[in-house]
Kinemage of the C-alpha trace (Angstrom):
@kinemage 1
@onewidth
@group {chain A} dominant
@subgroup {mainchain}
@vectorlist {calphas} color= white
{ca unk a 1} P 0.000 0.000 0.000
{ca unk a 2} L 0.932 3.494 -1.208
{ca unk a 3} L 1.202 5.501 2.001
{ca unk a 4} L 1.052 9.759 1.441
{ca unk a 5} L 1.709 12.519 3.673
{ca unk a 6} L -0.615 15.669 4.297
{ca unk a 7} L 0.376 18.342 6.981
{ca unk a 8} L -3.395 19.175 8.485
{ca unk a 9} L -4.036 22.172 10.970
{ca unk a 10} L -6.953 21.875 13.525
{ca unk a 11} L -7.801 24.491 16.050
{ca unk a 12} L -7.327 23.312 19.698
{ca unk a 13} L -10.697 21.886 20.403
{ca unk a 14} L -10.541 19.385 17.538
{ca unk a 15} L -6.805 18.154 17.893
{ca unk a 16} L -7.751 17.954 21.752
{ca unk a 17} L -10.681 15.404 20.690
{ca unk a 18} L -8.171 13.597 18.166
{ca unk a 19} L -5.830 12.683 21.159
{ca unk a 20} L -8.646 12.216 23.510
{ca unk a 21} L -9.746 9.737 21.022
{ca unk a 22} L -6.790 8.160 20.101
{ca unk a 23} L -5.771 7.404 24.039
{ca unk a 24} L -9.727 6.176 24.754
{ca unk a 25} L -9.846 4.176 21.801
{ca unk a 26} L -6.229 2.763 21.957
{ca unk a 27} L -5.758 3.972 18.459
{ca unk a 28} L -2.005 3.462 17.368
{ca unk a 29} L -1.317 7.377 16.278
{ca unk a 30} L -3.314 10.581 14.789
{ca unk a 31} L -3.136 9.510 11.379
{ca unk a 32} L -4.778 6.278 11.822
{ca unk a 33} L -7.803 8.484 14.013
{ca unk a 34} L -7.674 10.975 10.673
{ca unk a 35} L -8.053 7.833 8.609
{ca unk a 36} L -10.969 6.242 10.605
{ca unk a 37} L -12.707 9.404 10.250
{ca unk a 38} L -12.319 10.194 6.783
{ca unk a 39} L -13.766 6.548 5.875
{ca unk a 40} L -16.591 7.537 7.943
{ca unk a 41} L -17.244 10.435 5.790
{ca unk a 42} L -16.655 7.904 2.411
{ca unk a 43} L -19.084 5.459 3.604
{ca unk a 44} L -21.718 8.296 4.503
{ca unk a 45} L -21.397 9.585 0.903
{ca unk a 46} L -21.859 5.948 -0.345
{ca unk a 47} L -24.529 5.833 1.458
{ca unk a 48} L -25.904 8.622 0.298
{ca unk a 49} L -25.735 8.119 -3.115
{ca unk a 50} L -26.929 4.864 -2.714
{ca unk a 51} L -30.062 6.703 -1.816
{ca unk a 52} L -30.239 8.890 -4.081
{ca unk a 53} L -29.757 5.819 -6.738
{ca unk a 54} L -32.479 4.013 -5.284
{ca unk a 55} L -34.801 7.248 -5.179
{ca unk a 56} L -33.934 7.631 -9.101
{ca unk a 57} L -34.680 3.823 -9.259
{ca unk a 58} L -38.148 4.065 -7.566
{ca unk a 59} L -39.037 7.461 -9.438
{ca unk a 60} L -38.229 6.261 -12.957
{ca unk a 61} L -40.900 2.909 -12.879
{ca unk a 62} L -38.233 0.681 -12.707
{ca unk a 63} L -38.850 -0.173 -9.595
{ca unk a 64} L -42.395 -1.649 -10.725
{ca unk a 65} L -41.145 -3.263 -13.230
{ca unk a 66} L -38.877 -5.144 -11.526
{ca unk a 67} L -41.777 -6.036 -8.601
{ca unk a 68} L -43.828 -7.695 -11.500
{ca unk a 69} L -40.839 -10.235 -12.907
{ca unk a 70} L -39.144 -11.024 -9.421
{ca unk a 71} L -41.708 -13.672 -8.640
{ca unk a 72} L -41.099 -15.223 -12.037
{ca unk a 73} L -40.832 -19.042 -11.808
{ca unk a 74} L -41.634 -18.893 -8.551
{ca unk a 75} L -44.133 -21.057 -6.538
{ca unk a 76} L -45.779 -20.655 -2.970
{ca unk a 77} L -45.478 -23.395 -0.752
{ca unk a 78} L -47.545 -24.290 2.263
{ca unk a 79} L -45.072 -24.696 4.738
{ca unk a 80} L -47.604 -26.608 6.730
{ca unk a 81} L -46.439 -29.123 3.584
């Protein structure tokens, strides 16, 4: 893995929190904190777009279509069977 380095200024109150993290979460340094957070931030605009792609999905009809052919070839069974 490609590792790069970025100088990053916080004010006080935030690199306070960073350390205070990094000691109650036994987190091996600051970079690693900065890392966890900014795949937070990924995976929270994944998610979001994942929304929004399922919103477009829904909006468009395809989302009906798709409810009418998912049964297909499918049979109900009594479980009581």
């Amino acid at each position: 893995m490609t590792i790069g380095k970025i100088s990053v200024s916080l004010e006080q109150p935030l690199l306070d929190f960073l350390v205070q993290y990094q000691e109650s979460h036994q987190v091996r340094s600051k970079s690693e904190v900065v890392a966890q957070a900014i795949m937070l931030l990924r995976d929270q605009a994944l998610a979001a777009q994942y929304a929004q792609a399922l919103t477009e999905w829904q909006d468009n009809g395809e989302a009906e279509v798709w409810d009418v052919a998912v049964g297909d070839g499918l049979e109900v069974h009594d479980a009581a069977r």
